[in-house]
Each structure stands twice: as C-alpha cells, then as structure tokens.
N, C-alpha and C positions, 0 to 999 in steps of 0.2 A: 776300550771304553765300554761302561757295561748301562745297558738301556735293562732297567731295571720290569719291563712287560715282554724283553726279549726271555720268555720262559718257556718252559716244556712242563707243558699240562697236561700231557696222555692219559692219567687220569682220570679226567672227564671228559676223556675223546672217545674210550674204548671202553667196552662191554666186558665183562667176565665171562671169557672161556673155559667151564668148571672143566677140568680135565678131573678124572676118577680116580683121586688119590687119597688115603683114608690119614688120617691122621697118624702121626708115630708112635709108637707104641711108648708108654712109661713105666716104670718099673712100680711094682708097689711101695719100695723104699720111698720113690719119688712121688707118689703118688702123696704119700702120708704126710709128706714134708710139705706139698702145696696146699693138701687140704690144712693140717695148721695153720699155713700162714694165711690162707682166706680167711680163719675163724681171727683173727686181729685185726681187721677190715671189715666195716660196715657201711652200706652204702644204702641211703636214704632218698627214694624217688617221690620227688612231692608231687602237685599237683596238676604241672606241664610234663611231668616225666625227666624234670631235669636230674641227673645225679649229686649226690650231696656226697661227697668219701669222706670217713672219719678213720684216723689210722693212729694208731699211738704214736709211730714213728711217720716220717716222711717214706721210707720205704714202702712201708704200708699203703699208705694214702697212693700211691704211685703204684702198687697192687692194684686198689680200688678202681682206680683210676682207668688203667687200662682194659680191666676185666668189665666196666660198665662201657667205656666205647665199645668194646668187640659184641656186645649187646647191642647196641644200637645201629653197629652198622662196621660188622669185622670186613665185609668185601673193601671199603675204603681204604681201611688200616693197612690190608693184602697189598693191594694195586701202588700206594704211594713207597712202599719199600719195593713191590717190582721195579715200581720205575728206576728208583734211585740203586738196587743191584745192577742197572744196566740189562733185565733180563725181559723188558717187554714184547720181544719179536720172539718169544717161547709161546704168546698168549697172542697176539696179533701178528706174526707171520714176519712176511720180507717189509709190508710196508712202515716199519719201523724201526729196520736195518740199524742205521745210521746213527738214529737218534740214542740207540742202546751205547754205539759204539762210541758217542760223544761221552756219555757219561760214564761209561768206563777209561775212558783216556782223562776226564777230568776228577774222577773219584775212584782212588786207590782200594779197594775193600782189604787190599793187606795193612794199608795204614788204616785203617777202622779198629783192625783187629789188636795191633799194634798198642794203637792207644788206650784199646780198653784193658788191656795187661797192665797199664801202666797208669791208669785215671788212678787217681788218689778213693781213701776206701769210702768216704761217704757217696761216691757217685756211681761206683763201682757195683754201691748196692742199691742203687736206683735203677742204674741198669740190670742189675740183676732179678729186681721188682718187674721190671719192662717187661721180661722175657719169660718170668715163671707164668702171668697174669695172663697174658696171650696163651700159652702154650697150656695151661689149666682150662682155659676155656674151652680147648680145642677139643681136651680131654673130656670135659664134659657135654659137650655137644656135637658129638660125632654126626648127626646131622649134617652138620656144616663142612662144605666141601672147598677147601680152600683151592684158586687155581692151581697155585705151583706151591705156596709156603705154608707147606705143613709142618714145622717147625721154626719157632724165631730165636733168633739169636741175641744174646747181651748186647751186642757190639752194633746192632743195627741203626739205634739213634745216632751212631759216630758217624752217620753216612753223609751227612749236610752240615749247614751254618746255622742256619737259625729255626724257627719257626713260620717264616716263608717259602715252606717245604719246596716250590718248583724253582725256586731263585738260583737257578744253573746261570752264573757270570759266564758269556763269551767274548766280550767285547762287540765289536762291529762283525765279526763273524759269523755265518753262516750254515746251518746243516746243508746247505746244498755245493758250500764250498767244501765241505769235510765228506762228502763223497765223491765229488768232482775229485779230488787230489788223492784219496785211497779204493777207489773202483776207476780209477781213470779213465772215466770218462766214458767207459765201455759198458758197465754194470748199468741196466735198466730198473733195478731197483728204488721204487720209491723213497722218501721220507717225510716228513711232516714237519714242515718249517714252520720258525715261531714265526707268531705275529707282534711284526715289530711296530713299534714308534705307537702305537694307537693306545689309546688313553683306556684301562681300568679302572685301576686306584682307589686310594681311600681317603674318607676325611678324618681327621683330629683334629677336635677343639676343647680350649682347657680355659676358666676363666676364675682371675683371679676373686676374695671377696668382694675387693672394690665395686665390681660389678656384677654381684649375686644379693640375692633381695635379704637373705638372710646369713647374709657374711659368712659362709663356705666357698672352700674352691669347687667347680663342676667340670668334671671332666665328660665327653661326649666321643663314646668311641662308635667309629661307622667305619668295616673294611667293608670296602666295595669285591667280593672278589666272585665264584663258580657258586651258584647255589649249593649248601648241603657241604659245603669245605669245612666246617669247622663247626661243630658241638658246643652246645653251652653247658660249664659245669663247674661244679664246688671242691675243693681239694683240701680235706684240716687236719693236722697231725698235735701230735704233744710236743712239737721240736718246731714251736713257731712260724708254722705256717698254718695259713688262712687266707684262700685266694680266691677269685672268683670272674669267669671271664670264659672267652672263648680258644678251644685248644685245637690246635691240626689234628685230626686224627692220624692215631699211631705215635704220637710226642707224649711226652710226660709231663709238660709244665705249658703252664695260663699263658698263651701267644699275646695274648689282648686283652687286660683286663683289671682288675685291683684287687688289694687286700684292706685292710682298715686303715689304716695309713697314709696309703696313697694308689694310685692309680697308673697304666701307661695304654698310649695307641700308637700302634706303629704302621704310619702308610709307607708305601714302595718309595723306594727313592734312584733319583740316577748320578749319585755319587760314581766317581769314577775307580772303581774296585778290581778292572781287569785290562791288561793290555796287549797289543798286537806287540810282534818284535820280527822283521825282517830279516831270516840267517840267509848268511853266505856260507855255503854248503860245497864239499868238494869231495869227489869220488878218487880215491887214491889205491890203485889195485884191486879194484872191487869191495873197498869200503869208504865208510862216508863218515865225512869228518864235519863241524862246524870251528867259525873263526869266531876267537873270541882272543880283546888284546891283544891279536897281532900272533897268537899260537893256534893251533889246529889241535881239536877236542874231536873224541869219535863220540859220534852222536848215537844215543842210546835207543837200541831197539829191542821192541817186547811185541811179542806174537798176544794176539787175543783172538779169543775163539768164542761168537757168539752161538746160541742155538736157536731158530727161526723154527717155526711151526707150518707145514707146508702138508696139506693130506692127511690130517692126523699125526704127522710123524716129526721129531725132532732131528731137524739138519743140521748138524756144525758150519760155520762158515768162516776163518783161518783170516786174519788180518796183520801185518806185519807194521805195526806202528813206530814214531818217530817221535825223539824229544831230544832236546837240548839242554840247556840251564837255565832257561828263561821258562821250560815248560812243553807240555807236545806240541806236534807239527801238527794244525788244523786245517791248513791252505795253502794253493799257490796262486800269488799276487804279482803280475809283472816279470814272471820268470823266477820268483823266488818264494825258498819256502816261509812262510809266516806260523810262529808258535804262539804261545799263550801263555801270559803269566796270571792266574787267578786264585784263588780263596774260597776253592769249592768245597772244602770239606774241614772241620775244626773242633777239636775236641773244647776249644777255651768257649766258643761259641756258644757250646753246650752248655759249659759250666753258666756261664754270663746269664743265659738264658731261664736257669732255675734259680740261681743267687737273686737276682730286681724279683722274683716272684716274692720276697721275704724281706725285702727291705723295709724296716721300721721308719724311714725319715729321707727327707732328700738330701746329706749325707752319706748314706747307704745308697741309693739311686745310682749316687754319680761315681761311688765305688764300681759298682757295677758296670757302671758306660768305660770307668777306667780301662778295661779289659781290653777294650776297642777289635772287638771279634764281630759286632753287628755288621754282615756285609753289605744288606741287601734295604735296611730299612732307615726311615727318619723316627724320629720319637716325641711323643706330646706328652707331657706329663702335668700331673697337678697330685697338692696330697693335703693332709688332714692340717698341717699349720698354714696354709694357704700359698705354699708354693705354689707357681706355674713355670715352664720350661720348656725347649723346644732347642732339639738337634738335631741337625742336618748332616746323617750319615753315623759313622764312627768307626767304622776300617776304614781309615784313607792312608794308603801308600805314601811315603814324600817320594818327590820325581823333581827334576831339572822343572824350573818354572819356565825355562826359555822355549820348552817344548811344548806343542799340540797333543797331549796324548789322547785325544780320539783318533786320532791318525799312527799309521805301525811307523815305529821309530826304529832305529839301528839297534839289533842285539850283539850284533861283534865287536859293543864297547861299553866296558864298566861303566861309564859314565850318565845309562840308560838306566840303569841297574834302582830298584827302589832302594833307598834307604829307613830301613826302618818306617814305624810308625807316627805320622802325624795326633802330639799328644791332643787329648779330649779338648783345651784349654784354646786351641790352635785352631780345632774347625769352627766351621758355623753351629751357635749357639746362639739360647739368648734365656736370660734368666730374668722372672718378674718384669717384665717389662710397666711402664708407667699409666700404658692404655688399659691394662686387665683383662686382655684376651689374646690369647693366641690360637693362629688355626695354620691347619696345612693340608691342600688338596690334592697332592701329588705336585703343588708345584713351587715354584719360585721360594728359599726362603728368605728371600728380601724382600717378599712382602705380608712376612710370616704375622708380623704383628702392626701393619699398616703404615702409618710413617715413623713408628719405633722399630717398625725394622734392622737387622744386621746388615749391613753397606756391604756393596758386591767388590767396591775399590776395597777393600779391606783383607780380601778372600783370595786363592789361588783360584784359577779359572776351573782345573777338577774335581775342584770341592763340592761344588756346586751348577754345574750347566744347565740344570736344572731351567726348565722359563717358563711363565706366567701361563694359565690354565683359565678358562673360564667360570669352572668353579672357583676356582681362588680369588678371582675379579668377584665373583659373586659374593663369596664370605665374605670378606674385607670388607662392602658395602653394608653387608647385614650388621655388622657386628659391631662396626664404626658406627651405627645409632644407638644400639643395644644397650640394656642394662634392666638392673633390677632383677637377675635373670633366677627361675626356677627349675625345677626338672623340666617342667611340661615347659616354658618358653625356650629352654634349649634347644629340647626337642622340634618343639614350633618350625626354630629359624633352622634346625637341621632338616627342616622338612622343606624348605623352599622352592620350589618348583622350578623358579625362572629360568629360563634354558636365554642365557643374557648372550649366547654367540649371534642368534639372531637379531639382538637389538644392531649386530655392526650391518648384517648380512641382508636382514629386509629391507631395511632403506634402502638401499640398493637393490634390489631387486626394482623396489617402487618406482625409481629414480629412472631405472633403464625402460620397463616398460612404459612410462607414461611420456619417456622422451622420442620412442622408438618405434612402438607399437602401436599400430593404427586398424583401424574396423575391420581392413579388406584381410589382417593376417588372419591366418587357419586355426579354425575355433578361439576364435576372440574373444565371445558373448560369454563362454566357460570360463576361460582364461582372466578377462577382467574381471569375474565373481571372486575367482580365488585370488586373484592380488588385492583387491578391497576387505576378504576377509582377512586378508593376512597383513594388511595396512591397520586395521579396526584391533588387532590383538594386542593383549598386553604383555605376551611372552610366556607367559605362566602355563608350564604342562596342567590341561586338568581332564579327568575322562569324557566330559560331556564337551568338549573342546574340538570340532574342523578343523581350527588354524594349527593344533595343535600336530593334526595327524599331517597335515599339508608338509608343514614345517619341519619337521622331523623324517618325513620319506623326502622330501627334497633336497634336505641337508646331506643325505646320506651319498645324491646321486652329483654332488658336487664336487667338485676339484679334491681332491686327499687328502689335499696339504693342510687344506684347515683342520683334519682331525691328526694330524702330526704332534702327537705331547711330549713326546722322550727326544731331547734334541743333544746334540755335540755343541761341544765348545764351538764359537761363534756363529750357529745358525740360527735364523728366526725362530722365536715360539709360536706355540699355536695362537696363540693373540695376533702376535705382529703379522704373520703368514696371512691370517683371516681378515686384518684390515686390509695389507695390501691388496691379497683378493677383493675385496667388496669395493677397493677404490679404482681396479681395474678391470676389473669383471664387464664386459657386452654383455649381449643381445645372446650371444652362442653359448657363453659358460654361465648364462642364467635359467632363461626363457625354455627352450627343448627340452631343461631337465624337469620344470614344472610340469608342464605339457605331461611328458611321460609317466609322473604321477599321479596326474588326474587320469588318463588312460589306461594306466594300470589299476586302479582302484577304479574303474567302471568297470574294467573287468570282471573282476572278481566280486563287486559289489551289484552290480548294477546302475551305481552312481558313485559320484565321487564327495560328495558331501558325508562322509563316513566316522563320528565322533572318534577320538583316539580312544577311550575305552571298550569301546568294539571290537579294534582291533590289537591293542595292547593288553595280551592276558598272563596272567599266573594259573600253571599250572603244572599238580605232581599225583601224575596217576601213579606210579610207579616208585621201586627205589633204587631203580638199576642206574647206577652209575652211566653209561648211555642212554638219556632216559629220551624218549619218544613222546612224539607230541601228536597230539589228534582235534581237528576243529568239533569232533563228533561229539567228543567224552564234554564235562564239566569242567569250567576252567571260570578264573574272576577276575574283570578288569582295572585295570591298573593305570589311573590318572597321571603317576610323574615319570617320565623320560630319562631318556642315558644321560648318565657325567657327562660324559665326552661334549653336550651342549650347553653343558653350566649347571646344569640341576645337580641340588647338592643329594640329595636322597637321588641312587641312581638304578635303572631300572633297565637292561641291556637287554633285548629283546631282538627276535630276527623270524624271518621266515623259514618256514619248515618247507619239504617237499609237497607239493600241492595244498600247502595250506592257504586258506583265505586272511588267517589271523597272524600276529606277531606273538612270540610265545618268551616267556624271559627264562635268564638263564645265568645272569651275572648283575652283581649290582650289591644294593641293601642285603644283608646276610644275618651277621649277629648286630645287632644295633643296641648300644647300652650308652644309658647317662647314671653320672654317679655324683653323689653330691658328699663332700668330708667336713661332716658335721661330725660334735658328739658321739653321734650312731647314723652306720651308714645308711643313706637310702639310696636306694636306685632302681631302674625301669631299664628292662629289656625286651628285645621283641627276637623274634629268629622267623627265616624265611621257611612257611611251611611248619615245621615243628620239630623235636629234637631227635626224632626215632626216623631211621631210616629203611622201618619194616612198614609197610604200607599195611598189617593187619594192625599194628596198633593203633591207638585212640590220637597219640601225640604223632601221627606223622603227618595231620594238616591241621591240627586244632590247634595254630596259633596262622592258617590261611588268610582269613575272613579280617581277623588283626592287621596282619602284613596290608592286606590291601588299601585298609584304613588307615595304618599308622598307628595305630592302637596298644600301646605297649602293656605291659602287666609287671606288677612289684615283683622284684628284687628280694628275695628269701635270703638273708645273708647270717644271718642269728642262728642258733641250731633250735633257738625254742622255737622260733617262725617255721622252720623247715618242719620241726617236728607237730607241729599243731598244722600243717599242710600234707602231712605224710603221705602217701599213696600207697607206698610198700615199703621196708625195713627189712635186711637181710643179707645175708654174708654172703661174699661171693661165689657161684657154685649149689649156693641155695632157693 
C-alpha cells in the first residue's frame, strides 16, 4: 500500500558537502558542438527573473531550459539525482546508510540505462538536451563546485516516475525495517525515516464556465510542498510547444502548469501503487530458494556496495541483497521474509510526462492519462473549451478484490499476482460535472465535486483509501456558494484561512472545561482567559490573531491521530478520527495540553497572549539547501496556518533550536490561477522568489508578496515577456 507522504526528501534535509572536484574536462570537438547548440536557444529573463526559453526545436527549449535552472540554483538539480543514484551517504556519511540502499534495491540504474538505448528518437534527444545543458554549464562556470556530479548523464531523468521527484512507493514499509533485516539488527547505523501518515499536500481547483463571471474555465494550481522545490518558468519551441508552470528541478518538462489550451495540477495521492508480498523461503544446501505455485525458485542475489563519507574519506560498505518475483526482500514480518512489488522507476512515465505538456485539447489530455504510468499523483484539469476533470490516480494494478491489499498478502501464489492495468475508463474519474467545480486536497475523491461526486460503492477499495481532509471539508463549503468566479476571487477562496478542524475540537474543549474545571484548579484565572478567547474565535488564521497562535500550538500537542491523513483501506480519516476524539476526549487529553502552551509561551515570551504573526514567520537568508533560521536576522509574519488544520493556503512552520519564533518551511510554493479565454491570463506568486542565489535581486522580491498574498501577471505572450525583458541571451552568454 503506498501512503503517498511516505517519501524521502534528503534533499532538504542535507547541506552540500562541496568535496573539491573540478569539473571534467571536454574536448574542443565537444566543446564547439555545445556552444552551437546554445546559439539556437534563447532565453528571456523578464522582470521577476523568471526564464522564458525560446528554441526552434523542443530539444532546444529543453537546452534552455536546463541551462537556466542550473543558473538559478545547480546545488538542487546535484542533490535530487544524488539522491535518486542511491549515492547520498558519499555526501552525509553512515547516517543515510540505508536510505541509499532502499533506492538502489528499488531503482535499477542498469535499467535507466537500458531504456535510454532504447527510448524512441524524439526523447532520446531530449535527453540528450538534458545532459549537454548541465554539462555546458559546468564548462562554463568552473566556479561551481559540484558535490560528487561532475558529469551528467542522458539517462539520468530515466531514474523516476513522475514529476513528484521524492515519490519513492514502499508500501507500509519501513527504512527501519530495511535495516533491521540487512544489518541484523547488530549494525548501529542510523537512518532517516519518512514521515508517515501526516498530511502535506496540495490543492487543485478547476471551475467550469458556468461558474466564472466571464465564461472561461479557471484553473487554480497550489502544490503545497519544501519551499524553493520548484522554479517558475516558460518553455516554447517551433514543434508546438508552449507551456508555462512550475518544474522540479533537474526535469525537463512543466510538473504543474498550462499551455494555451488547457491546464493541469497534480496533488499527492494514496492510490494504491505498491505492495507487501509474504515469501516462504527455504535454505536447501546452503542456498535459498522461494515457493512460488507449489515449485521452488532460487531467489536472486545481488551484492551492492554503497560508499559512506566517514573522516573525509570514502568507505565501501558490501550488502548482499534479496529479490524474488514479486520484487526485493525489504523485511522480516512474523518470521517471514516480506518483498515489494512497486513502479519506481518508468521510461512510459517520462514520456506521459512531456506529451500532456502539448496537448492541444482534452482529447489529447486523456491520450496522455492513457498511458497510466502517473504513480504517485491525482490530476485537476480545465482548458480553453471549458472542460473541467478530475482523476483519481492512473497507475492502479488490477488485484483480487477479495483482498485487503494494505495488508502483505501471499507471494507463493499466482493468484496474488497483479494483472495488468486498471484502464483510465475504470478508475475514479469525473468529467464536467453539473455543479462547475471541482477540487481536490489530498483527499477523499468522493467529495471531489460535492454531492456530484464519484460514489465509493462504485470503486475498488485500492483505488481510492484515500479519506476526507479538513481542507477538503473546507473547499467543498467554499465552493458550494461560489460563483461569478475571477482570478482574484479564485484566488480570494484559495486564500481561506479557516483552520475548520477546530470548529469539531474547541467545542470541546469548551464543553470539558466549563463542566470540569473549577476556580481552585492550577492557574485557572490564565487558563479561563484562553478558553474564552478561544470560545470568542471565528477559526480564521490571521496575524494579529491570540486564538490563532493558542489554537495551532495546542493542536499540535494533541493526540496524532487527528493529524493522521494518508490512511489504508478501512481505517478512519482524519475527520472521522478527530470527531471521535473531540467526542471522547477528558479533562487529561485536553486541559494539560493548553496549560503547557500558555507556559511555554510565557516562557519564551514573557506572556502568553502572543499574536500568531509574531510568531509565524518567513524567512530566507540564505540559499543553502539546509537553510538555517535566526530569531536575530529579518524575517515577515505570516497570518495563515498549516493544511494539516483545514487552511487552504498552507503555511507549515516549526521551531528551530532556541528559537522564540516558528519559521516556515513547507506549504504555498508556486501558486498560479489561470483563466482559458481567448488569451491567456494568469497570476502567479512563488515563495520567496525565483533565484536561489541570495546575491541576486529575485531571490526575495517576490517575500513581501508571499506574505500578502499578492500575486503578479502571468507573462505568457512573447510580446509581454519581451516588453518586460530584464536580460536576452544565449545560454553560456
């Protein structure tokens, strides 16, 4: 079962360890060959710093393309292909051991390689674009000291599925069971376990004309994910393309975003994409066989040798791993070994991936979802004739409906075994609906479009386990009034503050103290000021807000389970979970945890009446990738609160080592609304700004925005970009 926030984001965990390695040398042959093809590529930096690529070809553009991320910020582009080589314990040491050696037992780099011998020739030469455009750069800027990859390879984008670059599927699996079972148990080696079940995510909202003021569809894209994850930029060739949106760095095609046509957003999803399989395993003269049908298969072993950075010095460490037919051995459960069968890695993925960047119509769209290689993601879409749409998933395995597969099922019998593809037609969908809106917050999509929903009696239970979210209770409401809708009113209700889990959770509280709590308990006269300010609230995060910062450090020191959003088949959602809490919640799982907030917050404060803009800030002194936070430096307060409590604009924020303040870190990112009139228009905002060098202009001049809300047009025309220009010039120049 694959919990689509169970991901490994080292990325933004870890620092760049420059080791002093000089770029590789090129030959002047090659040298000639790349400066040519820079000189067919121009790239137009307007007046946010955003890139604009012009290419004749698509290859081209995908030159531009790459050679302006590695401008803006080449350490990222580095670190998200370390990760995915499996090579991060060369750059962090033993304590990421593990995690290396999960993504090499789950991503082949000989099938990388494989495929890209064998990708058909238009993609062939995208990836061959990929890797001259890095590797030109490299050339030209010897400055730049990359940790380990001084050289990139064609074949490196073959290394994943989507655009959801950390979306490593393990099912219910564990990095701490995948060292338990290959250091058995003796190896004190760390690892960095995901964080499961707790709610990121993103919103997509698509509305049809019916309910736009001037009869266009409006599409609203908002990933919630790492600040600085993803670049805003323009990508146009003479081979029909023309896109515009936000890209992962180090990929070559628009993750999130539109062309003149139409549009897409793709939030996380926990379609069930990967699964446990129980082998019976038998040692017969000192080799190991698995049962499969009622015959004994020898189970396949492959040595992997990671290198860990320990002293300055690179260690090999020798691992003798396990697979069967189902997939590697990742655990032992009950005495048994448990494999994995997943879709970690996909050349069709790719393809899927750059094809919907060019789709003319939503015929072409749903060409593209044909593919069904999306592992990890749902999709919102809307476009220029006033389609809207909304799919739930599109890799989904067919499996035995009679089975649980969140739970490990029997691998020594065919009958386990996936069959093929569940076609497009098959999963949860929903086309046009009758209401003229669709949204989706990371959750439920049976209540994708309110009561025109897709019926769950309709649906395989793995299609969708997916359950109800407090943002998605939140949209639903919003939207279910709405209409007449703009950019800016999009925008408005995408900006909603309500953090609606407390509307279940304070009344209760209220309810327990005013039945329970009497004069003579300890700090009373404090204690009853904050349950009246927090009785008197209207839920709404806002900076100048007490009940707001109350409400939010309270929430946090509550029971788990109400932040539980990625669930299995037949377990409560975080809705259900959080009413039952509030309907059985005391004296002990309410009251002590208040307490402790006010107490902590006179600590640090002096008092505890402390507005949440005080302490909810933004801040980016820096562009290191581990970035560092200081209550000392300049930072700006930030009025709306995390998803995880129903705010749709989400703002994930936490305490630093001795800091007084909350500092964010995850949440609103690239935020764009689009509207398919005629000519496009659209408003984007980016957290921070587009440059990840902290000496330039755009690496917080769009801060001050962000804080606000405050978006800026949409350059989508080349006569706008170029009447905005900032700089003109070929790559390398």
């Amino acid at each position: 079962m694959f919990h689509s926030l169970k991901i490994i984001k080292f990325t933004f965990l870890i620092g760049c360890i420059s080791f002093q390695i000089s770029a590789q040398k090129i030959s002047s042959k090659e040298v000639n060959r790349l400066e040519k093809l820079a000189q067919q590529t121009t790239i137009i930096r307007d007046n946010w710093g955003i890139p604009h690529i012009y290419g004749k070809t698509d290859a081209d553009a995908v030159f531009g393309l790459l050679y302006a991320q590695c401008e803006d910020d080449f350490k990222r582009i580095e670190m998200n292909y370390i990760e995915k080589l499996g090579r991060l314990s060369e750059i962090k040491g033993q304590a990421v051991l593990y995690n290396d050696l999960e993504i090499k037992l789950l991503i082949d780099v000989e099938d990388a390689k494989a495929d890209y011998k064998k990708a058909p020739s238009w993609l062939k030469k995208l990836l061959d674009s990929y890797a001259d455009a890095i590797n030109f750069y490299l050339y030209k800027h010897p400055e730049v000291k990359p940790a380990i990859l001084t050289h990139f390879e064609p074949w490196f984008p073959l290394l994943w599925t989507d655009g959801s670059i950390g979306a490593i599927s393990t099912a219910d699996l564990s990095t701490a069971e995948l060292k338990a079972f290959y250091s058995g148990n003796n190896d004190k080696v760390a690892y960095v376990e995901r964080e499961k079940y707790v709610q990121t995510g993103s919103n997509g909202f698509a509305f049809a004309p019916s309910k736009t003021a001037d009869g266009n569809a409006i599409l609203y894209i908002n990933p919630h994910t790492t600040f600085y994850f993803r670049p805003e930029v323009q990508i146009t060739s003479e081979e029909g393309l023309n896109v515009y949106g936000a890209v992962t760095w180090g990929q070559f095609f628009i993750y999130q975003g539109f062309n003149e046509n139409c549009g897409w957003m793709h939030t996380s999803s926990n379609v069930d994409v990967a699964d446990m399989y129980a082998e019976k395993i038998t040692n017969k003269n000192g080799k190991l066989f698995y049962e499969f049908d009622n015959k004994l298969l020898p189970v396949i072993e492959k040595e992997i040798t990671i290198n860990y950075t320990e002293n300055g010095k690179l260690i090999p460490k020798k691992f003798k791993t396990y697979s069967t037919n189902n997939g590697p051995i990742m655990a032992k459960r009950d005495g048994k070994w448990i494999s994995l069968k997943s879709n970690n890695r996909s050349m069709t993925s790719l393809i899927q991936s750059w094809v919907r960047t060019k789709s003319k119509n939503f015929d072409d769209y749903k060409k593209a979802m044909d593919l069904k290689a999306n592992t990890s993601n749902n999709t919102v879409y809307a476009d220029s004739k006033g389609n809207i749409a909304y799919w739930h998933g599109n890799f989904i395995p067919i499996r035995d409906k009679n089975l649980n597969w969140s739970k490990v099922v029997d691998g020594s019998i065919s009958s386990t075994q996936w069959k093929g593809l569940h076609e497009v037609d098959e999963t949860v969908h929903l086309y046009n609906p009758v209401n003229g809106w669709l949204q989706n917050c990371n959750s439920t999509p049976y209540s994708v479009a309110g009561e025109n929903s897709p019926k769950r009696e309709n649906y395989l239970p793995y299609m969708a386990p997916d359950g109800e979210n407090f943002r998605g209770i939140n949209a639903v409401r919003i939207f279910s009034k709405g209409d007449k809708y703009t950019l800016d009113k999009v925008i408005a209700d995408g900006y909603d503050s309500k953090l609606s889990i407390f509307e279940v959770l304070i009344p209760s509280l209220i309810n327990v103290f005013e039945k329970n709590i009497k004069p003579d308990y300890p700090n009373y006269s404090e204690l009853s000021e904050a349950v009246t300010i927090l009785k008197n609230w209207d839920y709404y995060a806002k900076e100048n807000s007490v009940a707001t910062t109350l409400a939010v450090e309270w929430g946090y020191k509550l029971d788990p389970i109400i932040l539980k959003a990625y669930i299995d088949e037949g377990e409560l959602d975080q809705v259900e979970n959080t009413k039952k809490f509030a309907t059985t919640a005391g004296v002990d799982q309410l009251i002590p945890q208040l307490q402790t907030v006010l107490k902590e917050l006179k600590s640090k404060w002096g008092n505890w009446q402390v507005a949440w803009g005080e302490i909810n800030r933004f801040q980016r002194s820096s562009g290191a990738i581990d970035l560092k936070y200081d209550d000392d430096r300049p930072s700006l307060p930030i009025g709306y609160g995390p998803g995880s409590w129903g705010s749709l604009p989400s703002f994930k924020s936490s305490y630093q080592k001795d800091s007084k303040k909350r500092y964010g870190y995850n949440g609103n990112s690239f935020v764009c609304a689009v509207e398919f009139g005629p000519r496009i228009k659209a408003k984007s905002l980016l957290a921070g700004g587009n440059s990840g060098d902290e000496n330039s202009k755009h690496f917080i001049d769009q801060a001050e925005m962000y804080q606000k809300g405050q978006f800026k047009d949409v350059l989508f025309y080349k006569e706008e970009v170029e009447k905005n220009a900032e700089k003109t010039y070929h790559p390398g120049k």
